[in-house]
N, C-alpha and C positions, 0 to 999 in steps of 0.2 A: 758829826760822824758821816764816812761818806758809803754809800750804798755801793756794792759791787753788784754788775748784772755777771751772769753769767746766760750764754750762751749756748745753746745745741747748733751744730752744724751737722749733715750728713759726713761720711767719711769720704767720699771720691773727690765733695767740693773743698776740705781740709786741704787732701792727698794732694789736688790740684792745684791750690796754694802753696803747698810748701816745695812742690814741685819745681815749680816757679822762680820760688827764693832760692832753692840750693841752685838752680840752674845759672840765675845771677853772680852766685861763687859763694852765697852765702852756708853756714850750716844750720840745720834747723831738729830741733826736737820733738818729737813726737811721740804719743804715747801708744804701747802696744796692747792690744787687747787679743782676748782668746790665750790658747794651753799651747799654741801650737809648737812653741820654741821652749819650754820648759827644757831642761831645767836653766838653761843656759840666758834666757828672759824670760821675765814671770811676767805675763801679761794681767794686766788691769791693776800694775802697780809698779810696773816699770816704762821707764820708755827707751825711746835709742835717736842718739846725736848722731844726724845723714846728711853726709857729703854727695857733691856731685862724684859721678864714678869715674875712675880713669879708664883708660882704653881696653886696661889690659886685667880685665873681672878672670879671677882661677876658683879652682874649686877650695873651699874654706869660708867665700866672703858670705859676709850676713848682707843681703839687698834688700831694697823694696822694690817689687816689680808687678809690670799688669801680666797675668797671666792667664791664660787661655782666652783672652781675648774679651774678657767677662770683670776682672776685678784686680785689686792690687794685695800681692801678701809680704811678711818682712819674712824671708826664710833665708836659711843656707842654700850656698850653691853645692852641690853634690856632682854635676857633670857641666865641660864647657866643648860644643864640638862645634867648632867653626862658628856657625852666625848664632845655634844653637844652645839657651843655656838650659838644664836642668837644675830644678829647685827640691827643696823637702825639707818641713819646719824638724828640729829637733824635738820637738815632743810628738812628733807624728809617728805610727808603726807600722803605717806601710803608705803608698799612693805618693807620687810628686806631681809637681805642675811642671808647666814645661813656658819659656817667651824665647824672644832672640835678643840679643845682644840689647838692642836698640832699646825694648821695652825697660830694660832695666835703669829705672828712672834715679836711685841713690845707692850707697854702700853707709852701711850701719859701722860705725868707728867705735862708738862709747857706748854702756846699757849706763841710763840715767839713774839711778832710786830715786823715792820722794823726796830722798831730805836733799838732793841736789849732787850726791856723790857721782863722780863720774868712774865707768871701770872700762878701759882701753878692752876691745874684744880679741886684740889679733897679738896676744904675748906668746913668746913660746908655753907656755903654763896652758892658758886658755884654747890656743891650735890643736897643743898636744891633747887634751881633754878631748875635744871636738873632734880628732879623729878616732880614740878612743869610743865615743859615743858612736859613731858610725857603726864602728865595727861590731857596738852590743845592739844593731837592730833587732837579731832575731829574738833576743829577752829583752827588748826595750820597754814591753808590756806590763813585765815585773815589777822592773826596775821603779818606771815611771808609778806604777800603784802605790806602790812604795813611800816614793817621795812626793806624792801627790797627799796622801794619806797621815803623812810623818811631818819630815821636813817642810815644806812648804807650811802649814799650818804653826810652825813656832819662828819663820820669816828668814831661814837659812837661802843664801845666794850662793851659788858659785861663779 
């Protein structure tokens, strides 16, 4: 029988490997942790398949970026002004980060599940949600209780 090790790594020296890889052209999967993207990724059970990003990042995409100069997060883009991008997780209810263009190291294509399903993030179906969600900021608080509380706990995705 053979032994499997498993391994702890910090998460920057991960982030900095996979960085790497997708910069070579590869795509690489990574797991998301934290509430912050609920409902739309469930962190600490989901992950997301990241491409290197094309030139042209609008507001919609899911990235992983360093931001504020301090750390990396996988959030939506919410504003693109010039070199400028604004960020802000979906399960967040207020506060964004802020990087430039440059810092934005991949764009999230697929949310993984565990059993290996992949779900494309950018369908009309999923866009149209996404902006929908935007627009329920000011009750996003409810909302998320809600399905924080409910949903989530019997393993519902959207």
């Amino acid at each position: 029988m053979t032994e499997t090790t498993v391994k702890t790594l910090a998460n920057n020296i991960v982030i900095k490997d996979a960085i790497a890889l997708i910069n070579e052209g590869r795509r690489v999967v990574l797991p998301v942790k934290g509430s912050s993207m609920h409902p739309f990724i469930i962190g600490d059970r989901e992950s997301v398949e990241l491409v290197k990003p094309a030139t042209d990042l609008k507001v919609g995409d899911v990235v992983l970026a360093w931001v504020n100069g301090s750390h990396y997060v996988v959030h939506r883009i919410i504003g693109v002004d010039g070199n400028g991008v604004t960020l802000m997780g979906d399960g967040n209810i207020c506060g964004v980060e802020h990087c430039r263009v440059d810092e934005v190291a991949a764009v999230a294509e697929y949310v993984v599940a565990p059993n290996g399903r992949r779900r494309f993030l950018y369908t009309d179906a999923r866009m149209g949600a996404a902006r929908l969600w935007s627009r329920l900021l000011p009750v996003r608080r409810w909302i998320l209780a809600v399905y924080r509380r409910t949903l989530l706990k019997i393993n519902v995705t959207i």
